[in-house]
N, C-alpha and C positions, 0 to 999 in steps of 0.2 A: 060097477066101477073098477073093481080090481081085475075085471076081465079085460075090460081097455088098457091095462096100465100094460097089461101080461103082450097081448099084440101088438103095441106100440115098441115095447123093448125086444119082443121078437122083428119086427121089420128094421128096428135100427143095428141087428145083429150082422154082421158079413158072412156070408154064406162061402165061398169061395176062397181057396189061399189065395189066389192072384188079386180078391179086391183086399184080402189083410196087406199081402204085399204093398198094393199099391198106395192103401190110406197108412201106413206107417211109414213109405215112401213121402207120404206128400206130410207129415207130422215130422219129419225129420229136417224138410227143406223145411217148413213153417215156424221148428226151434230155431235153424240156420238163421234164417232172416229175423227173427226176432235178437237173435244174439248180438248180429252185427249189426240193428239198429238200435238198443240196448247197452251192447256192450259195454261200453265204457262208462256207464254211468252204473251197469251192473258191477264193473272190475273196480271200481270208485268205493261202492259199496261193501263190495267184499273185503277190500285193503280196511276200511274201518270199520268194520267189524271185528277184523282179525286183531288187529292194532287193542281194540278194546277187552278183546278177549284174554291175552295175552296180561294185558296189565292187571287183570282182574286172577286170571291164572298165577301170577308172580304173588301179589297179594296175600292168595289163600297160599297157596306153599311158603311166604314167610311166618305167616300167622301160625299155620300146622308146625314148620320146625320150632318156632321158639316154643309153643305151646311143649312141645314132644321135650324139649329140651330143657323147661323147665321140669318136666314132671321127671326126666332122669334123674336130673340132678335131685330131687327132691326123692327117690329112693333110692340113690347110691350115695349123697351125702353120709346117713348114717352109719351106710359101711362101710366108706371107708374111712371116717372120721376110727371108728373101732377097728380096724387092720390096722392104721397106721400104729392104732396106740399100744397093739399087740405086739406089732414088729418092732416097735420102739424098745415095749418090756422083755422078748427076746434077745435083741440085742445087746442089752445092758447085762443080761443074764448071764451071755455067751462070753463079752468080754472081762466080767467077776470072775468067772470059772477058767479065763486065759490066763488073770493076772492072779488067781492063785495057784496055777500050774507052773507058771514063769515063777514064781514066790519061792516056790517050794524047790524049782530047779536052781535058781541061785540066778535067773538073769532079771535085768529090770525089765520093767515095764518101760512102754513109752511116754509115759507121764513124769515116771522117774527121773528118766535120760534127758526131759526136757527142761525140768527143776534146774537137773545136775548143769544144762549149758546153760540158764541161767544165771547160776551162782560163778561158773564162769567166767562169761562174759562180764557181771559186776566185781568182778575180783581184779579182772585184768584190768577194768577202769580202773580201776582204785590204785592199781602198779603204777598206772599211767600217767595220773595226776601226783601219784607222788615221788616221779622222777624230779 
């Protein structure tokens, strides 16, 4: 049995380059004509698939960014929740140590100066109403 199968696959082989030329000549006109009997029913096909594809591709990329997007946020919340509150406590630090520098050299602070146009401006009311 397997000795028939052996002969039959050797006689359907092409022995010659001119008959490969020829039978991949005649498979080539035979895709041809099927294409442009096909065609548009094949070009039909292919638009909706692609269309489908597409929608299904948009999908998974918004699924993938929020996913991605949540898991950031979900390890950079707590650092920067603790940066902020470091910069905060450096800050406060920097300007204690301005406004005892400024203290010591005899100039206000700007909190000082804004009291001071406070008291100011309610003094000068007070001129005004009691013209």
């Amino acid at each position: 049995m397997a000795g028939k199968q052996i002969k039959n696959i050797k006689t359907n082989v092409i022995k010659t380059p001119a008959e490969q030329a020829r039978r991949l000549w005649l498979a080539s006109l035979g895709a041809f004509s099927l294409a442009q009997k096909r065609g548009l029913e094949l070009f039909t096909r292919f638009i909706d698939e692609g269309k489908d594809l597409q929608v299904r591709t948009l999908t998974m990329v918004r699924e993938v960014s929020a996913d991605t997007q949540a898991q950031a946020m979900g390890v950079f919340t707590p650092f920067t929740a603790r940066l902020e509150k470091q910069v905060a406590q450096y800050g406060a630090a920097v300007e204690n140590g301005m406004e005892r520098v400024l203290a010591r050299l005899g100039i206000p602070a700007k909190r000082d100066i804004e009291e001071l146009s406070r008291q100011v401006a309610a003094l000068s009311r007070k001129l005004k109403t009691a013209k």
